[in-house]
C-alpha positions in Angstrom: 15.8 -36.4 75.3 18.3 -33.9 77.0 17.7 -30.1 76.5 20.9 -29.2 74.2 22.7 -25.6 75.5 25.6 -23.9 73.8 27.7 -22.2 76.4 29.8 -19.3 75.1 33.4 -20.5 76.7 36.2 -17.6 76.7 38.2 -20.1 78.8 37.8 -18.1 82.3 36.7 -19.7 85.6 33.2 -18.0 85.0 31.8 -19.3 81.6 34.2 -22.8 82.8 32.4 -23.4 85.8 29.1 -22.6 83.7 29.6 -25.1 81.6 30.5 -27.4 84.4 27.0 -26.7 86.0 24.7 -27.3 83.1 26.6 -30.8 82.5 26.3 -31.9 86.3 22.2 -30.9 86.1 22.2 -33.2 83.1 21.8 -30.7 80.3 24.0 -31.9 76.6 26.6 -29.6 76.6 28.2 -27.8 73.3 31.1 -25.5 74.4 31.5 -22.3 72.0 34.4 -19.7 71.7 33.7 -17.1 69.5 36.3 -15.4 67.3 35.2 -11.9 67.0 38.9 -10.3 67.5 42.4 -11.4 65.9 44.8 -8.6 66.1 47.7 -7.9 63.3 50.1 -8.5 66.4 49.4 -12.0 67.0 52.1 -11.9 70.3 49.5 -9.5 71.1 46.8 -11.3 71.4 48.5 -14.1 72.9 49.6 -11.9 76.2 46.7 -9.7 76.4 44.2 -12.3 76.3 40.6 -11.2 77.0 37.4 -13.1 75.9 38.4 -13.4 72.4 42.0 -14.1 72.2 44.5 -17.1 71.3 44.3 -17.9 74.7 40.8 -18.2 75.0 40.5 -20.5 72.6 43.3 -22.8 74.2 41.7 -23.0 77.9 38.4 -23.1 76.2 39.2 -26.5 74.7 41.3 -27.4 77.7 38.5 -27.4 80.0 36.1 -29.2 77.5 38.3 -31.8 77.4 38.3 -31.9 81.0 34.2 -31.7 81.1 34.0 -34.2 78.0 32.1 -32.1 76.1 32.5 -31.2 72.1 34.1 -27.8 71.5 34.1 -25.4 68.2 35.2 -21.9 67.1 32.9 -20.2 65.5 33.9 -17.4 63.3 31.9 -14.0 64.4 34.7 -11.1 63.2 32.2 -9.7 60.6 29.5 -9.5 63.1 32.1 -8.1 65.7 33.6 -5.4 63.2 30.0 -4.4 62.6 27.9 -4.5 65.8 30.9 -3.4 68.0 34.3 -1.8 66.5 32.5 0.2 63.6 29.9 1.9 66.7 33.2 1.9 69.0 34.6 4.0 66.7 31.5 6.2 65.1 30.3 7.1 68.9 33.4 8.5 69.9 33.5 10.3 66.7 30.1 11.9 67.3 31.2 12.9 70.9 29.7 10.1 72.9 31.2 7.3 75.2 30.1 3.8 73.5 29.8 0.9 75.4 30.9 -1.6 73.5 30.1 -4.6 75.9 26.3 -3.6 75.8 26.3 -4.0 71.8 28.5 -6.9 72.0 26.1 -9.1 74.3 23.1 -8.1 71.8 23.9 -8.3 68.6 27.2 -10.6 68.6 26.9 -12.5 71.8 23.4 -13.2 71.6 21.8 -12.2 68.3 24.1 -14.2 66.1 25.5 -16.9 68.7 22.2 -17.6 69.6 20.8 -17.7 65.5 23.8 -20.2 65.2 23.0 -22.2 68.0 19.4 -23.1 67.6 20.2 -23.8 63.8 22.2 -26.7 65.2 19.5 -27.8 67.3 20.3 -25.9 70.3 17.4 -25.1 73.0 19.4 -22.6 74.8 22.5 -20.6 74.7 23.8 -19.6 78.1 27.4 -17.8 79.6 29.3 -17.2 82.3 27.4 -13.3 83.7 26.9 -12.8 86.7 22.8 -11.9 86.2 19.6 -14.1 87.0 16.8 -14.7 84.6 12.9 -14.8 85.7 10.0 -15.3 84.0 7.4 -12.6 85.6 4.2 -13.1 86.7 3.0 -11.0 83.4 4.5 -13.7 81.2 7.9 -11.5 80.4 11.2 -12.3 81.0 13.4 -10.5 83.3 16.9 -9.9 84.5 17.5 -9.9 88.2 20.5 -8.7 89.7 23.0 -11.5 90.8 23.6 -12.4 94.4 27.4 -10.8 94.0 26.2 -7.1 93.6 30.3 -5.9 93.4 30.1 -8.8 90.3 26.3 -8.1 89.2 26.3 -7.6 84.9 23.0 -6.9 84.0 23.8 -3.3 83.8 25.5 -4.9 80.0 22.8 -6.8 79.6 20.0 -4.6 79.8 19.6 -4.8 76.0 18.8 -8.1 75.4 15.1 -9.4 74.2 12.9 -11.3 75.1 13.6 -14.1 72.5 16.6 -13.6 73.3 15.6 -14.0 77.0 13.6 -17.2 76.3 16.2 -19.1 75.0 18.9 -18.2 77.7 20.4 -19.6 80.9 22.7 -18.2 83.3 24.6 -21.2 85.6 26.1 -19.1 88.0 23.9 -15.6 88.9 23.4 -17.2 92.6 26.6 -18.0 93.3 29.4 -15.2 94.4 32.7 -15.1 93.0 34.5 -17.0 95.4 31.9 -19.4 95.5 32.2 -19.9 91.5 36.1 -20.2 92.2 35.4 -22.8 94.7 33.6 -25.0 92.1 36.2 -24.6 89.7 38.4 -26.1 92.6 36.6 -28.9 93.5 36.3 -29.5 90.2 39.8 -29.8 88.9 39.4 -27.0 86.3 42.6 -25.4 85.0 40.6 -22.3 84.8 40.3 -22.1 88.8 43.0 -19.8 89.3 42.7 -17.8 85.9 42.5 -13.6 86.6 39.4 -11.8 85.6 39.8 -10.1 81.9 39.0 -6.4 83.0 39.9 -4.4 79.4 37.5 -3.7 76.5 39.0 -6.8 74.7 40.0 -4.9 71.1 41.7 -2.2 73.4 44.0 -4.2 75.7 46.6 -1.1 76.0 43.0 1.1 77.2 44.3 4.0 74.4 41.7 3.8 72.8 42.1 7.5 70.9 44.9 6.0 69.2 43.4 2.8 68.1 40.3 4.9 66.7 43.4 6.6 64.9 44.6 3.7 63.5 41.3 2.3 62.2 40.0 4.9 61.0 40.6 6.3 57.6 39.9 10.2 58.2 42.5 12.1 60.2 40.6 13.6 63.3 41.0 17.4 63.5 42.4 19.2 66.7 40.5 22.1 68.3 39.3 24.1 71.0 39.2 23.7 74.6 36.3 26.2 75.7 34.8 27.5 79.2 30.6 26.9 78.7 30.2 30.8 77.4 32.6 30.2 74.5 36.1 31.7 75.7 39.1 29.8 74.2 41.0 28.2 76.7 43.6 26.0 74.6 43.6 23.4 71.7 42.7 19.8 72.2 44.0 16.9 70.6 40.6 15.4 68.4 37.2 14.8 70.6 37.6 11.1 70.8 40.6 11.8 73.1 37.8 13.0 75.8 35.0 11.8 77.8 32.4 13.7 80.3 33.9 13.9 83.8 37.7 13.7 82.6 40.8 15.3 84.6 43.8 14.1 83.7 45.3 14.0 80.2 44.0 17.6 79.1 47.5 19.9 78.9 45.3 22.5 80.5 47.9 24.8 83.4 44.9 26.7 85.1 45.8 26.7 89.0 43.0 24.2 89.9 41.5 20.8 88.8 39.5 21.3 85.6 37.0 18.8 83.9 35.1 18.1 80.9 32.0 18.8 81.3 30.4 18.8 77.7 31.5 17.5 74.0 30.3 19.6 71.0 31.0 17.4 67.6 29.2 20.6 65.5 31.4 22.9 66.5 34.8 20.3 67.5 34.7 22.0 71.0 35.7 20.4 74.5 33.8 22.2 77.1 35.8 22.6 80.2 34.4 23.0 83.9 34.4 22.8 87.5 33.6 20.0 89.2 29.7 21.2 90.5 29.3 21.5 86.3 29.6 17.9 86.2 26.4 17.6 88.6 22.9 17.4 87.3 19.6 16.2 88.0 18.0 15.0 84.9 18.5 13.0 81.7 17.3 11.5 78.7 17.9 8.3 77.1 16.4 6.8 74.0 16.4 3.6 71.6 14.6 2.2 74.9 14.5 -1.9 75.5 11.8 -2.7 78.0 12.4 -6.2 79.9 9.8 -6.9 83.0 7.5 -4.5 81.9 6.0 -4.0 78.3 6.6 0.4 78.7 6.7 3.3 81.2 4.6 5.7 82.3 5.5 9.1 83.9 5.5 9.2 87.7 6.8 5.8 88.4 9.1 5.5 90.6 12.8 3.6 90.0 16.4 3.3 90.5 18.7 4.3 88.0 22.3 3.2 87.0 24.1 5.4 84.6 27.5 3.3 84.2 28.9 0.3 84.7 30.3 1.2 88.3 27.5 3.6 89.6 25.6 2.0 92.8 22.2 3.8 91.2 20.4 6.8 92.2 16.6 7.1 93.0 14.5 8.8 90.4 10.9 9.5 89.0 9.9 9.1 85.2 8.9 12.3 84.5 8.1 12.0 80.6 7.5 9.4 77.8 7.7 9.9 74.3 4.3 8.7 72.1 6.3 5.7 70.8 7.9 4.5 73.9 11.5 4.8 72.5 12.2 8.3 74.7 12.4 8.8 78.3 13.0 11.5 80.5 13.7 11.1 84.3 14.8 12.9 87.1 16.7 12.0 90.2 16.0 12.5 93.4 19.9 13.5 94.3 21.9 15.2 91.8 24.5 12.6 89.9 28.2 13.0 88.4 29.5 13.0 84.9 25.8 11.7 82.9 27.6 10.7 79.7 26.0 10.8 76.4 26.4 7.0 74.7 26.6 5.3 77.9 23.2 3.5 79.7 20.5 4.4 81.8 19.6 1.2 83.1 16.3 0.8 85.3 15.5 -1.0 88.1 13.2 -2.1 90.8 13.3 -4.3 93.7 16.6 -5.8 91.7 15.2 -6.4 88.5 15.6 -4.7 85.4 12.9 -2.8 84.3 14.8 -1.2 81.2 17.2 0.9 79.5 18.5 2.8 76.9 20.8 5.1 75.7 22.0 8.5 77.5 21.6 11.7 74.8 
């Protein structure tokens, strides 16, 4: 009998071509686009797009037609509200920069999509990420960077388990971009030619001060732009406006390029800087999810990625708290802009060791 795999189809070349894969190496295939996002504005939704809007759902089903496989909507908005727009909104409340693509893939993406899946008799869920999975010599599962390192997402899928893990696939980690885009050519899928979504899919106008504004029943309260010894240097517009490392968009006139270089939700201060504020040499991260190994111990020695975007920095564990949900590391060259709410994610010779979140 033929191992049975959901695929989570948004309706882009990448999940498309997935798909496309798993069918041609004889797997049965299910296609699955999840509707975790409808906005009021349904014009919208139709010309932003993303993972999760109208339009996904229409080249989803185009290109299962053209791949003969069976396609549903499942219905995940309650999950999605939970797991992603409700912490979207609390983090930057509190300060922090959320990153809602990390929470997404675990508890949305995976956690409930998979629950779904192997309740229909699914054996595997797998998408469209640029990651590879490996099972380790120690029996655990692992990400492993993809062979397009300017596409590699395991940085947002550092969270994941290893149930999760078990029952996952991911078609296209060794092929690059282009390569994927090739397929889809060869192929005859519609979705060859389809841009890359690049937005947080809720936020497709990127404000997303004003849509915390607009979901959120409590007016945020204005304060004080400060210097790091407390001297007042104007009024800000509500910390959710702000991240660490921001320049533009602060109505500060000072005669020089100013950043912020700290958030303070107690007192409902943004702490303004100079560029060397923003460097530093240590952090801490916590609520940590171990993948190829089972914990951490101090002095080992790994790479460490701190957004999305960041190439990763060298750096020693240098503390572990009793339980293992705590780390401290530091880095062997000073870094830029270490953001509370965003990831540390660890690596080593490309795989991912771990991560959890900055404090």
């Amino acid at each position: 009998m033929k191992e049975k795999v959901v695929v989570g189809m948004s309706g882009g070349v990448d999940s498309s071509v997935a798909a496309y894969l798993l069918k041609e190496q004889g797997y049965d295939v299910i296609g699955v686009t999840m509707q975790i996002w409808q906005a009021k504005d349904v014009q919208t939704v139709e010309q932003d797009g993303g993972c999760c809007g109208l339009n996904a759902v229409e080249d989803a089903r185009r290109t299962a037609a053209q791949l003969h496989i069976p396609h549903y909507v499942m219905n995940f908005r309650q999950e999605f509200q939970k797991y992603v727009i409700d912490y979207f909104i609390a983090e930057y409340r509190l300060g922090r920069t959320p990153n809602p693509c990390i929470a997404c893939n675990r508890f949305v993406k995976w956690e409930s999509l998979l629950q779904r899946s192997l309740g229909i008799g699914a054996d595997y869920i797998a998408t469209g990420h640029y990651a590879q999975l490996e099972k380790l010599s120690n029996g655990r599962y692992a990400l492993r960077q993809s062979v397009s390192t300017d596409k590699d997402q395991t940085y947002a899928l550092y969270n994941l388990t290893q149930a999760q893990l078990a029952h996952t696939l991911f078609p296209i980690g060794t092929y690059t971009k282009d390569q994927v885009r090739e397929i889809a050519a060869q192929a005859g899928l519609h979705a060859a030619g389809k841009p890359d979504s690049q937005e947080i899919c809720f936020v497709p106008d990127h404000d997303y001060a004003a849509f915390i504004s607009r979901s959120s029943k409590e007016q945020e309260a204005a304060g004080n732009f400060v210097t790091a010894d407390g001297a007042v240097l104007g009024r800000h517009q509500g910390i959710s406006h702000y991240t660490i490392g921001q320049r533009k968009g602060l109505g500060l006139a000072l005669g020089r390029p100013v950043f912020v270089t700290k958030i303070r939700p107690d007192t409902n201060e943004v702490v303004i800087g100079e560029q060397e504020d923003l460097m530093t040499t240590e952090l801490e991260a916590e609520n940590m999810n171990y993948m190829a190994v089972p914990h951490l111990e101090p002095g080992q020695k790994l790479t460490a990625k701190i957004r999305y975007s960041h190439k990763g920095e060298n750096c020693v564990i240098t503390d572990v708290s009793e339980k293992g949900d705590c780390i401290r590391l530091q880095f062997e060259n000073p870094v830029r802009a270490v953001t509370p709410g965003q990831a540390a994610v660890l690596y080593k010779d490309g795989y991912v060791i771990g991560g959890g979140a900055i404090r």
